[in-house]
PARO-545312 format. One record per residue (C-alpha): residue number from 0; residue in three letters; chain; x, y, z. Coordinates in pm, 1 decimal, always signed. Layout:
   resi   resn   chain       east      north         up
    NUM    ALA       A          X          Y          Z
...
END
This chain:
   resi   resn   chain       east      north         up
      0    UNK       A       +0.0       +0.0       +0.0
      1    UNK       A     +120.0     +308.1      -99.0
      2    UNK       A      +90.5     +715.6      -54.4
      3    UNK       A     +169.7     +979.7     -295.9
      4    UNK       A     +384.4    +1289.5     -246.0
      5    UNK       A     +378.7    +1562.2     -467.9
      6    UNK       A     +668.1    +1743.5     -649.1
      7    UNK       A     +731.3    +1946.3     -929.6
      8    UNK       A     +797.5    +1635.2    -1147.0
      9    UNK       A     +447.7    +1482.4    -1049.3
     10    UNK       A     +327.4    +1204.9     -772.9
     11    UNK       A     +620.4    +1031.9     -610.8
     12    UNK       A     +440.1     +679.2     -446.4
     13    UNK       A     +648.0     +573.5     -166.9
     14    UNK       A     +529.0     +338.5     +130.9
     15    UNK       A     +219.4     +425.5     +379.2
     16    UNK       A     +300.9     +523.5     +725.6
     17    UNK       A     +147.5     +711.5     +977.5
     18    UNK       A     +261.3    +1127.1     +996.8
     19    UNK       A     +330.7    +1282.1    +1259.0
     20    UNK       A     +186.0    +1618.5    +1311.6
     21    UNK       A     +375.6    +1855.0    +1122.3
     22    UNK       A     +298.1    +2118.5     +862.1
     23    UNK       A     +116.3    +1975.5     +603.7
     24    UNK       A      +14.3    +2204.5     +301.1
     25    UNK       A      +68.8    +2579.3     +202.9
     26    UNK       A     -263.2    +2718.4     +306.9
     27    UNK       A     -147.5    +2623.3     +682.6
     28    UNK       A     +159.0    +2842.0     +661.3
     29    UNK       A      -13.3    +3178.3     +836.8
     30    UNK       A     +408.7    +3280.7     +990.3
     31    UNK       A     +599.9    +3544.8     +823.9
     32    UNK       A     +932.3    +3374.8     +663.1
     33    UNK       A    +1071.0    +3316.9     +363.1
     34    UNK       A     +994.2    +2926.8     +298.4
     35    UNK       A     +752.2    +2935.5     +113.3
     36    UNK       A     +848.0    +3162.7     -127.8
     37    UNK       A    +1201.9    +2969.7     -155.0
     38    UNK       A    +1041.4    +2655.3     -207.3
     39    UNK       A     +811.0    +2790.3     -456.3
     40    UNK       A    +1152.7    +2902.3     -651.7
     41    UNK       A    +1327.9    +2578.7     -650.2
     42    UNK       A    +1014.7    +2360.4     -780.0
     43    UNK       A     +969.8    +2654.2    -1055.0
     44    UNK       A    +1351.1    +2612.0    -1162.9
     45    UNK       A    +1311.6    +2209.8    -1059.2
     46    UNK       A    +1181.1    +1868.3    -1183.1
     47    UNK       A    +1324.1    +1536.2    -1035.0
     48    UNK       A    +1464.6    +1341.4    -1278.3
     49    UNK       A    +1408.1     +951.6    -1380.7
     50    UNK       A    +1741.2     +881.3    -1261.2
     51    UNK       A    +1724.8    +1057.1     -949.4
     52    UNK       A    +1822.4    +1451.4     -840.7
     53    UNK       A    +1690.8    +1800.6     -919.5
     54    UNK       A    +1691.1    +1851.8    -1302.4
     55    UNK       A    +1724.4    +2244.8    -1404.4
     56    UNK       A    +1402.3    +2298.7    -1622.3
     57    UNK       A    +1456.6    +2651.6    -1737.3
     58    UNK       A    +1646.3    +2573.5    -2061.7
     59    UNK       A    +1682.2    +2931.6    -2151.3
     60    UNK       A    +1855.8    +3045.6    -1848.2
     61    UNK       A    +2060.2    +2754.4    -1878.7
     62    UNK       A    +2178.7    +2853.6    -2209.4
     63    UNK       A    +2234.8    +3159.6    -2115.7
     64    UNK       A    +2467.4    +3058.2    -1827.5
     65    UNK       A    +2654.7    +2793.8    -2021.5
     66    UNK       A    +2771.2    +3060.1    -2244.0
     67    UNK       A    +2934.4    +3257.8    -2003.2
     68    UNK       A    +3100.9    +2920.6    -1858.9
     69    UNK       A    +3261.0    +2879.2    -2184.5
     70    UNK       A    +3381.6    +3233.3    -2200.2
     71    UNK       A    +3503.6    +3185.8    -1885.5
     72    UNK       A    +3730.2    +2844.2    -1947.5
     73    UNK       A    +3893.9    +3044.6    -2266.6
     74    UNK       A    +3961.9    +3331.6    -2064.7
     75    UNK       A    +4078.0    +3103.0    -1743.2
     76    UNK       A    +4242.4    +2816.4    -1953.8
     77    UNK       A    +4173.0    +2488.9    -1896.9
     78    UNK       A    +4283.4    +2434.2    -1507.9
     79    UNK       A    +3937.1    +2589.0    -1450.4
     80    UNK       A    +3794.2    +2261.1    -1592.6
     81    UNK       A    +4059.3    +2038.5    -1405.8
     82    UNK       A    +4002.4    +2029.4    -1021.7
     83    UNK       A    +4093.3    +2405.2     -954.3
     84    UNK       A    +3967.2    +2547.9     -687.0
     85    UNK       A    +3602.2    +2733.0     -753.7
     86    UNK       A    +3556.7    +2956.6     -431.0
     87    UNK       A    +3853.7    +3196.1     -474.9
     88    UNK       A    +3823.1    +3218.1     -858.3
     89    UNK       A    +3649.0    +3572.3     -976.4
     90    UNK       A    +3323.0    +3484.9    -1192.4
     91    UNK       A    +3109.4    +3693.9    -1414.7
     92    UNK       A    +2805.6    +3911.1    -1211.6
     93    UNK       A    +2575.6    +3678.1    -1510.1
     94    UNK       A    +2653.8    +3385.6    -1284.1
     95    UNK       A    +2530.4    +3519.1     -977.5
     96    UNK       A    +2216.4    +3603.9     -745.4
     97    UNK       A    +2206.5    +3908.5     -535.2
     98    UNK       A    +2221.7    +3744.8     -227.3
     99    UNK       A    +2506.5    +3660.1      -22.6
    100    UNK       A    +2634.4    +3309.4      +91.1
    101    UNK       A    +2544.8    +3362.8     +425.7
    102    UNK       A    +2179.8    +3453.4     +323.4
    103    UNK       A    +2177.6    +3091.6     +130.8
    104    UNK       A    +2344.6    +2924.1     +420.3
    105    UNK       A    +1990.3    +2934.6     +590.8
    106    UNK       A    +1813.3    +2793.5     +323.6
    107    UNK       A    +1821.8    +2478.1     +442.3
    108    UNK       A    +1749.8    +2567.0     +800.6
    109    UNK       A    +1387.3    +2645.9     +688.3
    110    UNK       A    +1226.7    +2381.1     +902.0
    111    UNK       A    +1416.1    +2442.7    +1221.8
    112    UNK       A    +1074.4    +2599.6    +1390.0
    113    UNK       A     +928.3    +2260.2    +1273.9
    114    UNK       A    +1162.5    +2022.2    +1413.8
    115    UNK       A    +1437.1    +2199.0    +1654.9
    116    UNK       A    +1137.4    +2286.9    +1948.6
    117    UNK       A     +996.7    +1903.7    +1904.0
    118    UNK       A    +1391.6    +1810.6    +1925.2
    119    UNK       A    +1410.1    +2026.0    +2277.5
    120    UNK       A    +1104.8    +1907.1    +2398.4
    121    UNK       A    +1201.3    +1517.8    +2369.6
    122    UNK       A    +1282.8    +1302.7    +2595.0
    123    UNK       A    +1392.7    +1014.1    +2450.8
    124    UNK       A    +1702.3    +1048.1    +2325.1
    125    UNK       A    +1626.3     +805.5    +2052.5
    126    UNK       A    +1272.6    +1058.0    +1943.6
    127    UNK       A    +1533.9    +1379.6    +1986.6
    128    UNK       A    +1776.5    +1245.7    +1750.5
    129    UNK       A    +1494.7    +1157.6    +1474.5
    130    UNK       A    +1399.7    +1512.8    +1448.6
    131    UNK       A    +1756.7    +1670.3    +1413.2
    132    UNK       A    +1791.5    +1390.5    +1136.3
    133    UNK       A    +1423.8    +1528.1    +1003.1
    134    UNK       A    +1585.0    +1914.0    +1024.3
    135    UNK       A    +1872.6    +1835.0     +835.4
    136    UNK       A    +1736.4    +1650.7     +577.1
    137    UNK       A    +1434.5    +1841.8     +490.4
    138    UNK       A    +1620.8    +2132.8     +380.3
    139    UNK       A    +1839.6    +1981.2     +182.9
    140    UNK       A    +1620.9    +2042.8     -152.3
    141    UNK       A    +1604.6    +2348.3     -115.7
    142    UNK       A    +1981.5    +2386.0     -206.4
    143    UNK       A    +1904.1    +2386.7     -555.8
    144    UNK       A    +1922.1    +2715.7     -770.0
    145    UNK       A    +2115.5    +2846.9    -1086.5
    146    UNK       A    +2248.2    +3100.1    -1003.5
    147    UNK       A    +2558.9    +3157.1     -734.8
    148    UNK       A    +2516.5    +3399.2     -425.0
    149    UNK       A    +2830.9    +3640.6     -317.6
    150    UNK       A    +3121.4    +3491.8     -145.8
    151    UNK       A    +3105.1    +3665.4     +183.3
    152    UNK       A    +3332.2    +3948.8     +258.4
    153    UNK       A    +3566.7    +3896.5     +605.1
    154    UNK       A    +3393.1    +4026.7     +895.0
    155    UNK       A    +3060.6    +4043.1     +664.1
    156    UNK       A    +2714.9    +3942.5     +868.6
    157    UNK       A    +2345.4    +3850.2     +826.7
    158    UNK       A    +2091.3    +3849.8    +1100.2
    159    UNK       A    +1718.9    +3697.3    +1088.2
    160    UNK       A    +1500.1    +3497.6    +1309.8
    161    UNK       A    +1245.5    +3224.1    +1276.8
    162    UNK       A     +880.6    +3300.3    +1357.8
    163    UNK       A     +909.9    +3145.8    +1683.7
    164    UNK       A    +1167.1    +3405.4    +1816.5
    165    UNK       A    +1451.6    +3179.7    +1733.5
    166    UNK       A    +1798.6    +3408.0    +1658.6
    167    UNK       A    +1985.1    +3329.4    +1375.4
    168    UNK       A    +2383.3    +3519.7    +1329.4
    169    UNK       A    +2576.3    +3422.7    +1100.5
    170    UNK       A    +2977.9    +3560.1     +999.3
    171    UNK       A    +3210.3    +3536.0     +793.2
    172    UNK       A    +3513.5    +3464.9     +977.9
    173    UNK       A    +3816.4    +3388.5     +763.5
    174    UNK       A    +3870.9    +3492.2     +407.6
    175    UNK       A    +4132.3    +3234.8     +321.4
    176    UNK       A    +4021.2    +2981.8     +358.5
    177    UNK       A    +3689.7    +3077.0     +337.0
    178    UNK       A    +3511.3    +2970.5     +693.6
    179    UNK       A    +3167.7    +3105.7     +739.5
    180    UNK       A    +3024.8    +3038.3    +1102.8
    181    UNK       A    +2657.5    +3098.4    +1307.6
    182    UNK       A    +2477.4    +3046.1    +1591.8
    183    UNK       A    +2120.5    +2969.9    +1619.2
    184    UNK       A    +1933.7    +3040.0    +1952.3
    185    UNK       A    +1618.7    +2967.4    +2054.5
    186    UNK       A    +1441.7    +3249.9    +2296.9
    187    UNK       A    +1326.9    +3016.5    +2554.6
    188    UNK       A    +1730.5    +2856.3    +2557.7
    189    UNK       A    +1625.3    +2558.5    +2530.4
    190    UNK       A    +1837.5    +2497.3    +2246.8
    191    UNK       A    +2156.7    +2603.4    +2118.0
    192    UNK       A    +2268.2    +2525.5    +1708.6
    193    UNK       A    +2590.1    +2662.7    +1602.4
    194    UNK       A    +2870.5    +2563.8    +1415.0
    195    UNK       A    +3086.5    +2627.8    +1118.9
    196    UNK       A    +3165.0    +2591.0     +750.0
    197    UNK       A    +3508.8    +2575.6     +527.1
    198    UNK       A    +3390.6    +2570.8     +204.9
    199    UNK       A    +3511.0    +2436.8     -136.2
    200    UNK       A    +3436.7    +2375.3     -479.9
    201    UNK       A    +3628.0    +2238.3     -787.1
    202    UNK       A    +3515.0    +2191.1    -1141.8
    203    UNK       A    +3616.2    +1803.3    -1276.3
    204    UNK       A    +3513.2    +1802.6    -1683.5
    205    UNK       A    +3118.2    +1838.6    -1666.1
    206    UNK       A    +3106.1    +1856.2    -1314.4
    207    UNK       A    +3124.6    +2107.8    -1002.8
    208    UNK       A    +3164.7    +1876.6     -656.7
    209    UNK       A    +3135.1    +2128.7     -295.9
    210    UNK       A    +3244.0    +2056.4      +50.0
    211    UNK       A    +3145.3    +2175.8     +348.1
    212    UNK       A    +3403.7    +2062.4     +597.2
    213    UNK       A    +3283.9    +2163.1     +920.6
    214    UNK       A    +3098.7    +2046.4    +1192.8
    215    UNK       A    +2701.4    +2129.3    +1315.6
    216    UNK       A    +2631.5    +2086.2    +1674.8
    217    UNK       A    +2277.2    +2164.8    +1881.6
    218    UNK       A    +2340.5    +2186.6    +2241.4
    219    UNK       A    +2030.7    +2134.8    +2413.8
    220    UNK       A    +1919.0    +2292.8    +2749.9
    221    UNK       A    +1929.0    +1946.8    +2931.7
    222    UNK       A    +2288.5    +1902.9    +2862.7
    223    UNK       A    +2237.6    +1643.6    +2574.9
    224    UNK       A    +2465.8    +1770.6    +2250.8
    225    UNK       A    +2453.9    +1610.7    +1848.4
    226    UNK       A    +2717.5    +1682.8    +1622.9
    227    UNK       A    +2680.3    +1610.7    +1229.5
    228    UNK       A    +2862.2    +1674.9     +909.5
    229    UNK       A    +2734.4    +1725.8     +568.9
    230    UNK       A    +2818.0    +1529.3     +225.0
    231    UNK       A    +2943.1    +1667.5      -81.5
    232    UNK       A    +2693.9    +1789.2     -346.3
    233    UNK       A    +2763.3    +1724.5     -714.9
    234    UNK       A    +2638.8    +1967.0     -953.6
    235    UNK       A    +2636.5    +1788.5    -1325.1
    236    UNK       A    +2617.6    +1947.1    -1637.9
    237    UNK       A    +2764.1    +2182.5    -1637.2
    238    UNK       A    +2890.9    +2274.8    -2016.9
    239    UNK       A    +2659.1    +2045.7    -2178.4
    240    UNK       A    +2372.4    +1747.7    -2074.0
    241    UNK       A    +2099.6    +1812.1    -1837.4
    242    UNK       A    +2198.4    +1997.4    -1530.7
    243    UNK       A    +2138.1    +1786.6    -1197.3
    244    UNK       A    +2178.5    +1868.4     -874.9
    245    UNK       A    +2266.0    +1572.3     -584.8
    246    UNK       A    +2413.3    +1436.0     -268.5
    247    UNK       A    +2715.4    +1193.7     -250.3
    248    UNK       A    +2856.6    +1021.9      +67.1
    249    UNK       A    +2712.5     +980.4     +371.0
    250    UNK       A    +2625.1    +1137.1     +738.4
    251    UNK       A    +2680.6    +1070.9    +1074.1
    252    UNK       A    +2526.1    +1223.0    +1400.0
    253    UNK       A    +2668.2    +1140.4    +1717.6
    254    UNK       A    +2492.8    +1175.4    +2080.3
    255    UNK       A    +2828.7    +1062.8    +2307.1
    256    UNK       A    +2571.7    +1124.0    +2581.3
    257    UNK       A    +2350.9     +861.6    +2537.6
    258    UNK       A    +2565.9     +640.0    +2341.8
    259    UNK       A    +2406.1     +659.3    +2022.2
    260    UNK       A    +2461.1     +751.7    +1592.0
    261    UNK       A    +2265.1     +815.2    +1318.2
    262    UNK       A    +2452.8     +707.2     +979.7
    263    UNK       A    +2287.3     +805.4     +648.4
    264    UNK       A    +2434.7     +629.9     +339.9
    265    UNK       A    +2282.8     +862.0      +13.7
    266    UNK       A    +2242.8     +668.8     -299.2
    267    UNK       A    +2353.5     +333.8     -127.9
    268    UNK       A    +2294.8     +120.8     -470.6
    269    UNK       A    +2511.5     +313.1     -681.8
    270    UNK       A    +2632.9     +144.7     -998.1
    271    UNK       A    +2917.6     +304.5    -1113.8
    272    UNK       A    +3010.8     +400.9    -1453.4
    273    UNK       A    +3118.0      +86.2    -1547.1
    274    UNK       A    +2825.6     -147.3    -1422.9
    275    UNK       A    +2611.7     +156.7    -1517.5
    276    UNK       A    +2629.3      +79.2    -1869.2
    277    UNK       A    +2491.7     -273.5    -1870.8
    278    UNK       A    +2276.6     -248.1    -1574.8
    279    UNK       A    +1938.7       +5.3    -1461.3
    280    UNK       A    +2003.8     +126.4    -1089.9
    281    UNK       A    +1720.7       -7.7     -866.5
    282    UNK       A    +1669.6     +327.0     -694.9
    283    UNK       A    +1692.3     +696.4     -824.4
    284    UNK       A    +2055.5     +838.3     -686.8
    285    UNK       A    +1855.1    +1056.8     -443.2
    286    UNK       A    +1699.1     +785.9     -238.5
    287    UNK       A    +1865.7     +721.8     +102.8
    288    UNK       A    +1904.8     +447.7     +407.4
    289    UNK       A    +1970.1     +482.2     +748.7
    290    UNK       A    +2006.1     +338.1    +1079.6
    291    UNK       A    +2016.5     +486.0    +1443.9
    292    UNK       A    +2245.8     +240.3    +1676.2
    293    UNK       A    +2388.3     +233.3    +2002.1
    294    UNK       A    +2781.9     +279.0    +1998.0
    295    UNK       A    +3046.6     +181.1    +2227.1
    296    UNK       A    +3035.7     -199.6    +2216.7
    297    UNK       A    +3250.6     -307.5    +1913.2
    298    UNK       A    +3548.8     -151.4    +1716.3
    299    UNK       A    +3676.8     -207.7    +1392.2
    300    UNK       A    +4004.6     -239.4    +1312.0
    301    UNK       A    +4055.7     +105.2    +1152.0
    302    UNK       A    +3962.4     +172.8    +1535.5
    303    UNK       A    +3627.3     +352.2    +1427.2
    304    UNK       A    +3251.6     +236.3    +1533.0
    305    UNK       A    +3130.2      -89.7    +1390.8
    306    UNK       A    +2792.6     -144.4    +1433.4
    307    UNK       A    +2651.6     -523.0    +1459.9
    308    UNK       A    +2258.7     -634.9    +1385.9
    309    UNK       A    +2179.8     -662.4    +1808.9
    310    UNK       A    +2266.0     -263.8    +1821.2
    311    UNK       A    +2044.6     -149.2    +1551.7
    312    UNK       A    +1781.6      +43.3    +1738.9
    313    UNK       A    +1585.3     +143.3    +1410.9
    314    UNK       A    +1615.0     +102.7    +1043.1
    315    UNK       A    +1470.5     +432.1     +802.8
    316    UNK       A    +1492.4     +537.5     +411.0
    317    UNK       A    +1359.2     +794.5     +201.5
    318    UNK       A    +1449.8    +1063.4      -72.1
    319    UNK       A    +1603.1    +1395.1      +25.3
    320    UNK       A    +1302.7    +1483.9     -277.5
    321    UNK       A    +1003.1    +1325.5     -155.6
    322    UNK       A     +978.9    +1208.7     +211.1
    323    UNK       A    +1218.2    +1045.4     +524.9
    324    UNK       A    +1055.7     +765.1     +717.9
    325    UNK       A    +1130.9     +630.3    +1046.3
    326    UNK       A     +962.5     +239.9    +1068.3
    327    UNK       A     +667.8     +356.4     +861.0
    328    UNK       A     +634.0     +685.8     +998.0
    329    UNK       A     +697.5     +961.9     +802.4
    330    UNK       A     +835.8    +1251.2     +943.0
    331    UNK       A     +895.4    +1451.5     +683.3
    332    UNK       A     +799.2    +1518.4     +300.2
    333    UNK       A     +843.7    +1790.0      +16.1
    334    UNK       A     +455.4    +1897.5      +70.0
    335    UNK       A     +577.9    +2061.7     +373.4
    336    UNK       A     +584.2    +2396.3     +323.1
    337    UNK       A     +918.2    +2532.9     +548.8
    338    UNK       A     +753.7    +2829.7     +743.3
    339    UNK       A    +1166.7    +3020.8     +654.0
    340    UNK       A    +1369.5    +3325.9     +828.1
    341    UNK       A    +1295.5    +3661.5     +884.0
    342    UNK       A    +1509.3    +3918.1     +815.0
    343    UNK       A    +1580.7    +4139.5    +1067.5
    344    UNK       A    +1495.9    +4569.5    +1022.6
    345    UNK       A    +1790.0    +4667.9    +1170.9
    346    UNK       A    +2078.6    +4475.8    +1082.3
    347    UNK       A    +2429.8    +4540.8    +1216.9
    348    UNK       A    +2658.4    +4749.6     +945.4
    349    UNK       A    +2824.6    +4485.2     +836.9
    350    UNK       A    +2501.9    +4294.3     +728.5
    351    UNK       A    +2551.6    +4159.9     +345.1
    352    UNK       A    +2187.8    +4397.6     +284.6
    353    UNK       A    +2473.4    +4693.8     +271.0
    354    UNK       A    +2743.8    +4563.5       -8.7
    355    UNK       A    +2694.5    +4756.9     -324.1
    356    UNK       A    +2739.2    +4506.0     -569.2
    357    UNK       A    +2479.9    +4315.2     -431.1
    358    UNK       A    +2218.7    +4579.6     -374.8
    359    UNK       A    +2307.5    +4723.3     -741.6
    360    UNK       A    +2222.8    +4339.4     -831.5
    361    UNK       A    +1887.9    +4322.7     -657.3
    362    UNK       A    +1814.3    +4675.9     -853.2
    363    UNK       A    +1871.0    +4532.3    -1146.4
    364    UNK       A    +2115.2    +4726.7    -1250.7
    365    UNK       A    +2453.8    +4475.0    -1334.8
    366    UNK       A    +2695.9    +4721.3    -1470.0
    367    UNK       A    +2717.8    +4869.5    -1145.4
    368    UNK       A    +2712.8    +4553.6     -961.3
    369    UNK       A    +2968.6    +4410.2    -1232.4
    370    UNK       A    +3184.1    +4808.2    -1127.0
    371    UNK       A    +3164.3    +4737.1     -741.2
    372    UNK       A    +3203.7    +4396.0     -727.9
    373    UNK       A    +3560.6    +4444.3     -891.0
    374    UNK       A    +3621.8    +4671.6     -625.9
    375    UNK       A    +3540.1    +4434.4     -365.3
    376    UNK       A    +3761.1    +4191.4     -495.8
    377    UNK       A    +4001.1    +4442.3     -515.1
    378    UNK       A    +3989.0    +4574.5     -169.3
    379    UNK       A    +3977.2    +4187.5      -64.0
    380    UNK       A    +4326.0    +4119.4     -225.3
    381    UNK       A    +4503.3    +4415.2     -103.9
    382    UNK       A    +4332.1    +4352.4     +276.5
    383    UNK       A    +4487.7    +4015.4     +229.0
    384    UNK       A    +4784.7    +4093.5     +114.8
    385    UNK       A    +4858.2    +4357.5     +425.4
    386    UNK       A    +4735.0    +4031.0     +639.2
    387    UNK       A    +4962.0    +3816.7     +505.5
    388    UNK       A    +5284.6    +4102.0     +563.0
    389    UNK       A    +5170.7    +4171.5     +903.5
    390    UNK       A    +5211.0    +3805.1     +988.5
    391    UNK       A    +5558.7    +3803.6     +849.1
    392    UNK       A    +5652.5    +4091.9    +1044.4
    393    UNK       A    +5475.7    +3956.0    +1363.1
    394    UNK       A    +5699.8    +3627.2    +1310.0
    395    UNK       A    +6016.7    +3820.6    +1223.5
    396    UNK       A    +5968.7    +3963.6    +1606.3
    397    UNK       A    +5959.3    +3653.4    +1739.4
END
């Protein structure tokens, strides 16, 4: 027996199971944040493909883009197509959206009204650690857009909160490497999320693969803490084919509290190129397994956690594009509208609202945004350059 979700690519079937009470359709979303507005973007821009991922629909915009990513590998030479690094690399203003990095970083916190407060208010470790899962990987599909945002600019902010009264800060905190880092607090305290994000990207032939090495923690306000990290995301297509987004790798939440982990294996049947060409994949890459076990009690030889059938605790699955299940509950799926962040009035100077090139952007007007973001880039290099003297000097003294 089945139930249907819905996407932009149609009804997705995928197996019954009791919800639990969540948000459920648009017309329920009464808050003020920008969810539903986001998600409304990415299904627009977004159909799931056969194979599995987000397939870029908009074949005019993606047209449009391509041709500036081939004027770009003539003008950059061809180490732009071979593994060099993406994040420090000056791109065309056509390639980007007037938003910074740290305003898409909280994209896929949408849902943390939904699931962070249920998370606090547990108390089973076992239900607590389901809804962090359920937070992390609802957002995920809402990663997917065309167009880039701004790197950040050092010491460059954004401020917002969540309809519940839930703070979110966020900073960019190192240029090179670039490390962007927040904190999310909930009014009541009963929560604390916060953590940080080194971020890369490198172009290999047709694709673009980004890190985010870095680690997410939520300290809650009984002294229980989970730490996570995210997988790479593979962008494909980029010069010719269709243009998918998707998830590689897998993730692990620990509680060393309680003595339990979450592992998430994304796109556990994969093929390979090879086997690929003689055999059809049984699932679409985008479909995901799980189990939450109890740790401590056996150790590989590599000397990390091994996990046997007696300490399974629960078995779950799903799609980050359709739904996540725990034992035939479904906790979350993509008819969930995310209720989003606020923006705050009265941001601190430093807030990303305040760069020129990005509010020239937003006005539509790109020859000034193309004018000041060279200047930005500009001011960035010769800020790092005094950096990088000053530290010579500093270690000359030593």
């Amino acid at each position: 027996m089945t139930s249907k979700v819905m996407s932009s690519s149609g009804e997705i079937p995928f197996p019954l199971g009791k919800s639990i009470p969540l948000v459920s359709s648009s017309s329920e979303i009464t808050h003020p944040g920008n969810g539903k507005q986001l998600q409304a973007k990415v299904f627009a821009q977004n159909q799931r493909h056969p194979s599995g991922g987000w397939k870029f629909v908009d074949e005019v915009e993606l047209k449009k883009q391509r041709g500036v990513c081939w004027e770009l590998v003539k003008s950059a030479g061809n180490s732009l197509i071979e593994g060099k690094e993406l994040v420090n690399t000056s791109l065309p203003i056509a390639l980007f959206e007037p938003r910074s990095f740290l305003e898409k970083l909280t994209d896929t916190w949408c849902y943390a009204p939904v699931y962070l407060s249920k998370a606090a208010a547990a108390v089973d470790p076992v239900e607590r650690l389901k809804y962090v899962v359920a937070f992390t990987m609802s957002g995920l599909h809402l990663t997917s857009t065309l167009t880039k945002p701004f790197n950040p600019l050092l010491g460059e902010t954004f401020e917002g909160h969540f309809y519940d009264g839930t703070k979110v800060f966020c900073e960019q905190t190192s240029h090179h490497p670039p490390i962007s880092n927040w904190q999310v607090q909930d009014k009541d305290n009963r929560y604390h999320y916060y953590g940080y994000g080194v971020w890369s990207a490198s172009c290999r032939g047709n694709i673009v693969k980004g890190y985010q090495k870095g680690t997410h923690t939520i300290e809650f306000h009984d002294g229980g803490t989970i730490t996570w990290t995210l997988p790479e995301i593979l962008v494909k297509g980029i010069f010719w084919g269709d243009r998918l987004t998707d998830f590689n790798g897998k993730i692990l939440f620990t509680d060393e509290k309680n003595k339990i982990c979450c592992e998430i294996t994304f796109n556990p049947h994969a093929l390979g190129f090879v086997r690929s060409i003689f055999s059809k994949q049984k699932e679409p890459s985008d479909y995901f397994v799980g189990q939450i076990f109890k740790t401590g009690t056996t150790e590989s030889k590599s000397g990390k956690e091994k996990k046997q059938d007696a300490d399974v605790i629960c078995s779950f699955e799903g799609s980050w594009l359709t739904h996540l299940s725990f034992d035939n509950t479904v906790y979350w799926d993509i008819k969930m509208v995310p209720p989003g962040i606020v923006y705050e009035e009265n941001p601190l100077p430093t807030d990303c609202r305040f760069r020129e090139d990005l509010r020239y952007l937003k006005e539509g007007n790109t020859d000034k945004a193309k004018e000041y973001k060279s200047i930005v880039e500009e001011r960035q290099r010769a800020e790092a350059k005094l950096r990088k003297e000053g530290k010579k000097e500093k270690s000359k003294k030593k």
